[in-house]
C-alpha positions in Angstrom: 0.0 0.0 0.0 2.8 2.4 0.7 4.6 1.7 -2.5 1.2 2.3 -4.3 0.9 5.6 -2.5 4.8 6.4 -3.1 4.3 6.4 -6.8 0.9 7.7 -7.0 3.0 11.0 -5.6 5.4 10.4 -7.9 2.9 10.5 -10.2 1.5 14.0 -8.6 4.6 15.6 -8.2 5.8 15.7 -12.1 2.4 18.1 -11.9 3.9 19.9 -8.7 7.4 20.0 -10.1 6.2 21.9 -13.5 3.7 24.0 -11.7 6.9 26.0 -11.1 7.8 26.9 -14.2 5.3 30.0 -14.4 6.6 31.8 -17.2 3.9 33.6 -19.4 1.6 35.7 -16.9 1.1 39.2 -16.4 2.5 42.5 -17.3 0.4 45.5 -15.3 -1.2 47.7 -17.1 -4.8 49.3 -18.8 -6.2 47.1 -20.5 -8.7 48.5 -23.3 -11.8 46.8 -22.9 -14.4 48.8 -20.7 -14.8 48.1 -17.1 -18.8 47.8 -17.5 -18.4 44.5 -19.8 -17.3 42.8 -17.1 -19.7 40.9 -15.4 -20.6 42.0 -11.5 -19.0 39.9 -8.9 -20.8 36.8 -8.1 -20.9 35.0 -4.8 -20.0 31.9 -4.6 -19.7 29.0 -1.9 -21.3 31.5 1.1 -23.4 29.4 2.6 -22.2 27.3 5.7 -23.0 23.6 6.4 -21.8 21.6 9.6 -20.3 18.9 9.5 -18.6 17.2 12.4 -17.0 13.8 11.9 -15.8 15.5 8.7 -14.3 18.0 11.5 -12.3 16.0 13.2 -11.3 13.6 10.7 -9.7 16.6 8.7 -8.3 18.6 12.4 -6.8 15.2 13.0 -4.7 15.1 9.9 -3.5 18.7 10.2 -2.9 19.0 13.4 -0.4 15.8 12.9 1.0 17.2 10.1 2.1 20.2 12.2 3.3 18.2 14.8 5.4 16.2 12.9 6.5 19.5 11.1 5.4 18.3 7.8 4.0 21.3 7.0 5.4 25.1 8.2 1.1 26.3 7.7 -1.9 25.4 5.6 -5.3 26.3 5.0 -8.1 24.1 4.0 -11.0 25.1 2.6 -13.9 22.9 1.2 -17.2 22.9 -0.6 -20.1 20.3 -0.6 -23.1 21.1 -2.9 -21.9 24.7 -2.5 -21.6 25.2 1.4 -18.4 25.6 3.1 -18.4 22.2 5.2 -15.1 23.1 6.5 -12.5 26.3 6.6 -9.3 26.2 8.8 -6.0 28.3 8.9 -3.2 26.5 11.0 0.1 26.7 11.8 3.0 29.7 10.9 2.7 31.3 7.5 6.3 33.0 8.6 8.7 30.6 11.2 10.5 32.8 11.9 8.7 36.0 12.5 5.9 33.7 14.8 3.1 35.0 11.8 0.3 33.0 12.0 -1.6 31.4 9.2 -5.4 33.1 8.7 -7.9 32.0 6.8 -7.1 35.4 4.4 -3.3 34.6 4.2 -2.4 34.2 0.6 0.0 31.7 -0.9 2.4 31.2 -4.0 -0.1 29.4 -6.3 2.7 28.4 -8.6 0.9 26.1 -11.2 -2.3 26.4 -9.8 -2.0 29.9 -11.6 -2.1 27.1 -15.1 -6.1 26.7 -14.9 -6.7 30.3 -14.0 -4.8 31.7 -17.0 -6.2 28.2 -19.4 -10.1 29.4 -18.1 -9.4 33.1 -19.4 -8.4 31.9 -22.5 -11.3 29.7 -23.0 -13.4 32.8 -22.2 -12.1 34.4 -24.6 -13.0 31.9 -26.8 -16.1 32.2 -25.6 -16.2 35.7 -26.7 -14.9 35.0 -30.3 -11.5 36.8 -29.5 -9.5 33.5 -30.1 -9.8 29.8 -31.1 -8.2 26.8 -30.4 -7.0 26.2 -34.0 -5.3 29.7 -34.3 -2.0 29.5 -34.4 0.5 30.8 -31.8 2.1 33.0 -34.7 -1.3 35.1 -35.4 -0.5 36.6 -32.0 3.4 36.0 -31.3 4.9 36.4 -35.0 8.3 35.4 -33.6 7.7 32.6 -31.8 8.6 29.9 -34.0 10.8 26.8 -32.5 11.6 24.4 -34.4 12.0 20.8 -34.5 15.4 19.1 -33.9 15.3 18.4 -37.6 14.8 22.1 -38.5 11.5 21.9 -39.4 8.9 24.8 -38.4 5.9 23.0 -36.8 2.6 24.9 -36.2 1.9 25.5 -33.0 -2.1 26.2 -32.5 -3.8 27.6 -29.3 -5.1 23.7 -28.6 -1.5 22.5 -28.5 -0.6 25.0 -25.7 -3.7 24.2 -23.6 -3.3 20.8 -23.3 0.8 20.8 -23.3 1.0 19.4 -26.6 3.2 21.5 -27.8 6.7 19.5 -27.5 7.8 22.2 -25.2 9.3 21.4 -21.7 10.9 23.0 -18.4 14.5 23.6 -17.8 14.4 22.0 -14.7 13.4 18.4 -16.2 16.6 18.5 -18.2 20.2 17.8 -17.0 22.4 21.7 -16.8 23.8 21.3 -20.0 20.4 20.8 -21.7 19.3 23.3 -24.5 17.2 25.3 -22.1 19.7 26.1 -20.0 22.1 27.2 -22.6 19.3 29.1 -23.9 19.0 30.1 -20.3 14.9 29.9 -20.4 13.6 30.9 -17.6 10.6 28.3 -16.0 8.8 31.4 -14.2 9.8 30.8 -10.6 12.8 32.6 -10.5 15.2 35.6 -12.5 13.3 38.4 -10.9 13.4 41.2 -13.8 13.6 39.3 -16.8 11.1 40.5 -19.5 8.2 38.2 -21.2 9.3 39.2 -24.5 13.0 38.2 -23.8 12.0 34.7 -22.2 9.7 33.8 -25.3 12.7 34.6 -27.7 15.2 32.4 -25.3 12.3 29.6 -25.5 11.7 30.2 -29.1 15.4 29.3 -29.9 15.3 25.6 -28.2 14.1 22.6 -30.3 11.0 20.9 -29.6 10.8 18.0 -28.0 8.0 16.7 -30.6 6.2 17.7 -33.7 3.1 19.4 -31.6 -0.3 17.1 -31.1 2.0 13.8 -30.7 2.9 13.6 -27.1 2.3 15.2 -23.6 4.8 17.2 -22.2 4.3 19.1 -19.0 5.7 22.6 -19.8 6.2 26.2 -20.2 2.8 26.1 -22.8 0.6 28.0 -20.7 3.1 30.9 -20.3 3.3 30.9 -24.1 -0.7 31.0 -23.7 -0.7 33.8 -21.1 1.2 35.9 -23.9 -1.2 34.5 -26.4 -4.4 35.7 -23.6 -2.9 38.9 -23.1 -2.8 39.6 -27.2 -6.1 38.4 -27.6 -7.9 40.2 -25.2 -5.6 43.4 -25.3 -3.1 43.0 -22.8 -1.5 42.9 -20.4 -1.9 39.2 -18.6 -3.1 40.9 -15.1 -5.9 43.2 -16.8 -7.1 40.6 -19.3 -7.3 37.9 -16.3 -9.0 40.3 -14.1 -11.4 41.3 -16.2 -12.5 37.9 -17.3 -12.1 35.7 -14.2 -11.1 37.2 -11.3 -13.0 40.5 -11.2 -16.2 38.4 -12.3 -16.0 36.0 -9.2 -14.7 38.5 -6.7 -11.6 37.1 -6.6 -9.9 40.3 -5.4 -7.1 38.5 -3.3 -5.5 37.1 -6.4 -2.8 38.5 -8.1 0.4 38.5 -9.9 2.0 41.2 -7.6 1.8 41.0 -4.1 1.9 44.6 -2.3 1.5 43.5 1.0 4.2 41.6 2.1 3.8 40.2 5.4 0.1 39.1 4.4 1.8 36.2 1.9 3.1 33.2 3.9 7.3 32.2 3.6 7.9 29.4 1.3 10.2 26.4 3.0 11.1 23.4 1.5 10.9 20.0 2.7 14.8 18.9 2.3 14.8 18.0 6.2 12.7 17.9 9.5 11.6 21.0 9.8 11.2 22.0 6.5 13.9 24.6 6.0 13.0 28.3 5.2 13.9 29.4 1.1 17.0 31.6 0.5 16.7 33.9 -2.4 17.8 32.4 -5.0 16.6 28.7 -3.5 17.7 25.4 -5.9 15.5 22.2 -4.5 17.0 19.3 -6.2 15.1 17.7 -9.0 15.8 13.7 -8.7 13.8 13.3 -12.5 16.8 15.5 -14.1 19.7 15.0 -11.5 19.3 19.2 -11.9 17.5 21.6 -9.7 14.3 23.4 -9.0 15.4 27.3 -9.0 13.1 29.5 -6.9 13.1 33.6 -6.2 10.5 33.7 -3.4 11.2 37.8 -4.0 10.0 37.3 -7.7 6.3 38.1 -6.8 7.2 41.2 -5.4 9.1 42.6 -8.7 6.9 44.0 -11.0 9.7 44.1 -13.8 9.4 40.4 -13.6 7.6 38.9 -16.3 4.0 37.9 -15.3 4.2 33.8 -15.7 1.1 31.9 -17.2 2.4 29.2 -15.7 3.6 30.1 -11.9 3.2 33.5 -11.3 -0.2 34.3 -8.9 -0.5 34.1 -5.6 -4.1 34.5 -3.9 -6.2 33.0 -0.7 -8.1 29.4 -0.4 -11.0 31.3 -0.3 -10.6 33.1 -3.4 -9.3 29.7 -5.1 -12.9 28.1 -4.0 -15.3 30.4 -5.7 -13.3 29.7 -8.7 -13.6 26.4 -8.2 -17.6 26.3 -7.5 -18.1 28.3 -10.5 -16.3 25.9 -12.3 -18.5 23.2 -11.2 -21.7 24.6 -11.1 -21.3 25.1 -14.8 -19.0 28.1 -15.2 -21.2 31.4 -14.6 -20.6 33.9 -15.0 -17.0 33.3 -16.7 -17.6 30.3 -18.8 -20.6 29.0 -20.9 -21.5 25.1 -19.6 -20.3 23.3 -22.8 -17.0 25.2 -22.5 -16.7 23.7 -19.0 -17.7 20.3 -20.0 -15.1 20.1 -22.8 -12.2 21.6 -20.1 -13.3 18.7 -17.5 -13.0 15.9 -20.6 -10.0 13.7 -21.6 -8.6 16.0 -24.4 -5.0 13.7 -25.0 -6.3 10.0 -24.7 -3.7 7.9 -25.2 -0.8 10.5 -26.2 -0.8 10.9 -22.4 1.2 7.6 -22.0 2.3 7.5 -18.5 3.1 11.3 -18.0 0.2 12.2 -16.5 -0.1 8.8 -14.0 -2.0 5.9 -14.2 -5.9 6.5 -14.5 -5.2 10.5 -15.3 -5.6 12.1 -18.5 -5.9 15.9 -19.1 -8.0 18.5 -20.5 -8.1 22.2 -21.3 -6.0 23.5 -18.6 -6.3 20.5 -15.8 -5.5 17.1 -15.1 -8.5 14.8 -15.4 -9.5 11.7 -13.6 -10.7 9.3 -15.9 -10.1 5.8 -13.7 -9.9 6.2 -10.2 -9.4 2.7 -9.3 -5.8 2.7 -11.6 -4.9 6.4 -10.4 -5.7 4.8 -6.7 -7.7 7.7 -5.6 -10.6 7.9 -3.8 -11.7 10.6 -5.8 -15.0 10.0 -8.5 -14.3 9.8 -12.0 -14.7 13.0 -13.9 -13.0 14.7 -11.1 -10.4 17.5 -12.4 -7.8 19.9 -10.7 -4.2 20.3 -10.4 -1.3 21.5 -7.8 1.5 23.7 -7.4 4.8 23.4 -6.6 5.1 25.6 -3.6 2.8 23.3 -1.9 -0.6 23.6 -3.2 -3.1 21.3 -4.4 -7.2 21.8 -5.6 -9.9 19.5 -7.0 -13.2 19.3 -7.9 -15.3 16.7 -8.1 -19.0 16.7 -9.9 -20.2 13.8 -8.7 -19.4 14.2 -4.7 -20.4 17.6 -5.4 -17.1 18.8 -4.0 -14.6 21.7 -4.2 -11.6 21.3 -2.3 -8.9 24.0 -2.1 -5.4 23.2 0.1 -2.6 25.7 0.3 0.7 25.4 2.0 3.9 27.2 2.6 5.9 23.8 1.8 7.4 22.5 -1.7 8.8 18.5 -1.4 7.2 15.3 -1.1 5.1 15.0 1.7 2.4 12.5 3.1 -0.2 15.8 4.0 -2.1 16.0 0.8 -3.1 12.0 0.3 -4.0 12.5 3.9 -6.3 14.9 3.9 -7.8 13.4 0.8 -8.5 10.1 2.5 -9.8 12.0 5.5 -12.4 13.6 3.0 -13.8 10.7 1.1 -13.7 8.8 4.5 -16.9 7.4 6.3 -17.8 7.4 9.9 -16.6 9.6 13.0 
C-alpha cells in the first residue's frame, strides 16, 4: 500500500514540479476593454454547512502534520453542494517572524496559476477573441521553435492548452540541456527578466515533438498567457482580471503581491523541519539530477515577467469560488459546454504515463478518468491540479465537492493524500 501511494506522488509531483515553471503571466497595465463588460462579482460557496465527523477527521490530519512539522502552515478550505463544510488556517505562515496562518493569508499558487490563466483563454473563446485552432504565430509572430530536424511546426492555441506543444521545463533537463544554454527561464525565479526576452530564449530551443504527438508538462501555458494577453488586449493581469477574477470576486488574487507580510514564507521540505527558502533557493530535481530554482522575491518585482504558468498568488478562499463556479457550470465566466469540454479527456492515449495511471488531461487541468488505476478515492470526472510551492485543488461533480489546500511547503510529503483520504472517509 505504501509503494502504491509512493508512486501515486510520484505521479503527482511531475504536476507539482512543473507548476513551477510559471513563465507567461502578467504585465500590469490598462487594459482597453471597458470596465462595464465585465460581469458583477458573483458569490460563490457563502453558505455554511456543519459537518462534524468531517471536523475531526480533517483537524486530525492537520494537526499531525504540524506536529510532525510536515508542514510550516496550511489552510483548507472545502465545498459540498456549494456550502463551506469546512474552513481552517493553521500553523506559521512566517517561522521565523511567529506569523500566523489566517484563513485570508495568501499563498504562492505556482501552477495552480495554469487553470486560472487556461479558463481566461477559453473565455475568450467564448467571446470570439480566439480559437483553439489559431496558431500561436497570429499573435506571437516570432515565436517559431523548431524541431530538432529544423523543421517549423505549427503550433495552434489547442496544443498549448493541453501541453501538446513539444515544449518542456529547464528543470526536467540535465544543466547542459538546450534550455539552459538558452537560459529559459521556468517562471519561478530571474526576478526582472522581461516576457518578451523569455519567449525569444524559448523560441530558440528545439521541440521535443512535432506538436499534437505527445504530452509534455511545460512552459505552454506561459506561451498562452502571452497569447491571452494579445487576444484580449493586454497585459496578462488586466485581461485575467477582467475575465475571471473581477467576475468571481476574486480580489485577493494576483500577480503582484503589495502587502508583504500578508503572503506566507515558502520552505522546502529537504529535512525535518522543512527549511526556510533563500533567495535564490535550488530544490534538487531527482527526475533531471538538476535543480528546482526558486526567487521567493519574484512576486514582489513587477519588472518580472507575469508567468502563465507560476506566477499568482491568492487566498483558499478566493481559489474556491473559482472552483464552485467551475463546477456549477461556469457562470458567469464560462458557458457550460465550454466547461464540460475543459473537464473531458482531451490527450487520450498521447498521455502515456506522463500524467499517472488512471489520469488524462483536458483544457487546462488534469483529469480523472479511472480512479481505481490512479488509486484515488476521488469520482471519476474529477479535475484539478497542484503547485509546486505546496498547493493542491480538485473538484469533483459527482461528490459535489470543491476542495482547495494551500501550504507554505514545496517536497514530497504524506499531507495531501491525507487529507484526501480523510475527505472521502466514512464514519466519525
Amino acid at each position: 500500500m505504501k509503494k502504491q501511494q509512493k508512486q501515486q506522488k510520484q505521479s503527482k509531483q511531475i504536476g507539482i514540479l512543473a507548476t513551477a515553471l510559471a513563465a507567461l503571466t502578467v504585465l500590469a497595465g490598462a487594459c482597453s476593454s471597458p470596465r462595464t463588460a465585465t460581469p458583477a462579482a458573483t458569490p460563490v460557496a457563502t453558505p455554511v454547512a456543519t459537518d462534524p465527523a468531517l471536523a475531526k477527521r480533517l483537524d486530525a490530519v492537520i494537526d499531525k502534520a504540524l506536529a510532525a512539522q510536515q508542514v510550516v502552515g496550511t489552510v483548507v478550505v472545502i465545498a459540498r453542494d456549494g456550502k463551506i463544510v469546512y474552513a481552517r488556517g493553521a500553523g506559521l505562515a512566517d517561522r521565523e517572524a511567529k506569523l500566523p496562518v489566517r484563513e485570508d493569508t495568501q499563498f504562492r499558487l505556482a501552477s495552480m496559476t495554469k487553470p486560472i490563466v487556461s479558463v481566461a483563454a477559453l473565455a475568450l473563446i467564448d467571446q470570439g477573441k480566439l480559437s483553439l485552432e489559431d496558431p500561436v504565430t497570429k499573435f506571437l509572430p516570432d515565436f517559431r521553435p523548431k524541431l530538432a530536424d529544423g523543421r517549423e511546426p505549427v503550433i495552434t492555441v489547442r496544443h498549448l492548452i493541453t501541453h501538446t506543444a513539444g515544449l518542456t521545463y529547464k528543470f526536467f533537463e540535465p544543466a547542459d540541456g538546450p534550455y539552459h544554454k538558452a537560459e529559459v527561464s521556468d517562471g519561478l525565479a530571474e526576478p526582472g527578466l522581461a516576457a518578451d526576452v523569455n519567449l525569444r530564449r524559448l523560441a530558440s530551443a528545439p521541440l521535443l515533438h512535432e506538436p499534437g504527438t505527445a504530452w509534455s508538462y511545460s512552459l505552454a501555458i506561459d506561451v498562452l498567457g502571452e497569447v491571452v494577453a494579445r487576444a484580449g488586449g493586454g497585459p496578462l493581469p488586466k485581461v485575467v482580471e477582467q475575465v475571471v477574477t473581477r467576475p468571481l470576486g476574486m480580489t485577493d488574487t494576483v500577480f503582484t503581491v503589495t502587502d508583504r507580510p500578508r503572503l506566507a514564507w515558502p520552505y522546502a521540505a529537504t529535512g525535518t523541519p522543512p527549511v526556510r527558502m533563500t533567495d535564490p533557493f535550488d530544490l534538487p530535481n531527482p527526475m533531471s539530477n538538476g535543480v528546482v530554482r526558486f526567487s521567493p522575491a519574484r512576486i514582489f518585482d513587477p519588472a518580472s515577467f507575469p508567468s502563465g504558468g507560476a506566477g499568482m498568488a491568492g487566498t483558499a478562499r478566493d481559489y474556491l469560488r473559482f472552483a464552485e463556479a467551475l463546477r456549477t457550470g461556469g457562470a458567469p465566466i464560462l458557458k457550460p459546454e465550454t466547461v464540460r469540454a475543459m473537464s473531458s479527456d482531451q490527450i487520450g492515449e498521447r498521455a502515456g504515463q506522463a500524467t499517472g495511471p488512471g489520469s488524462r488531461f483536458g483544457f487546462g487541468f488534469g483529469v480523472i478518468v479511472d480512479p481505481a488505476a490512479a488509486k484515488s478515492p476521488r469520482s471519476r470526472g474529477s479535475y484539478g491540479w497542484a503547485g509546486i510551492y505546496g498547493t493542491n485543488f480538485w473538484i469533483d461533480p459527482v461528490a459535489q465537492l470543491s476542495v482547495v489546500i494551500l501550504t507554505n511547503v514545496t517536497g514530497d510529503t504524506p499531507f495531501v493524500n491525507d487529507l484526501e483520504q480523510a475527505i472521502y472517509a466514512t464514519g466519525p
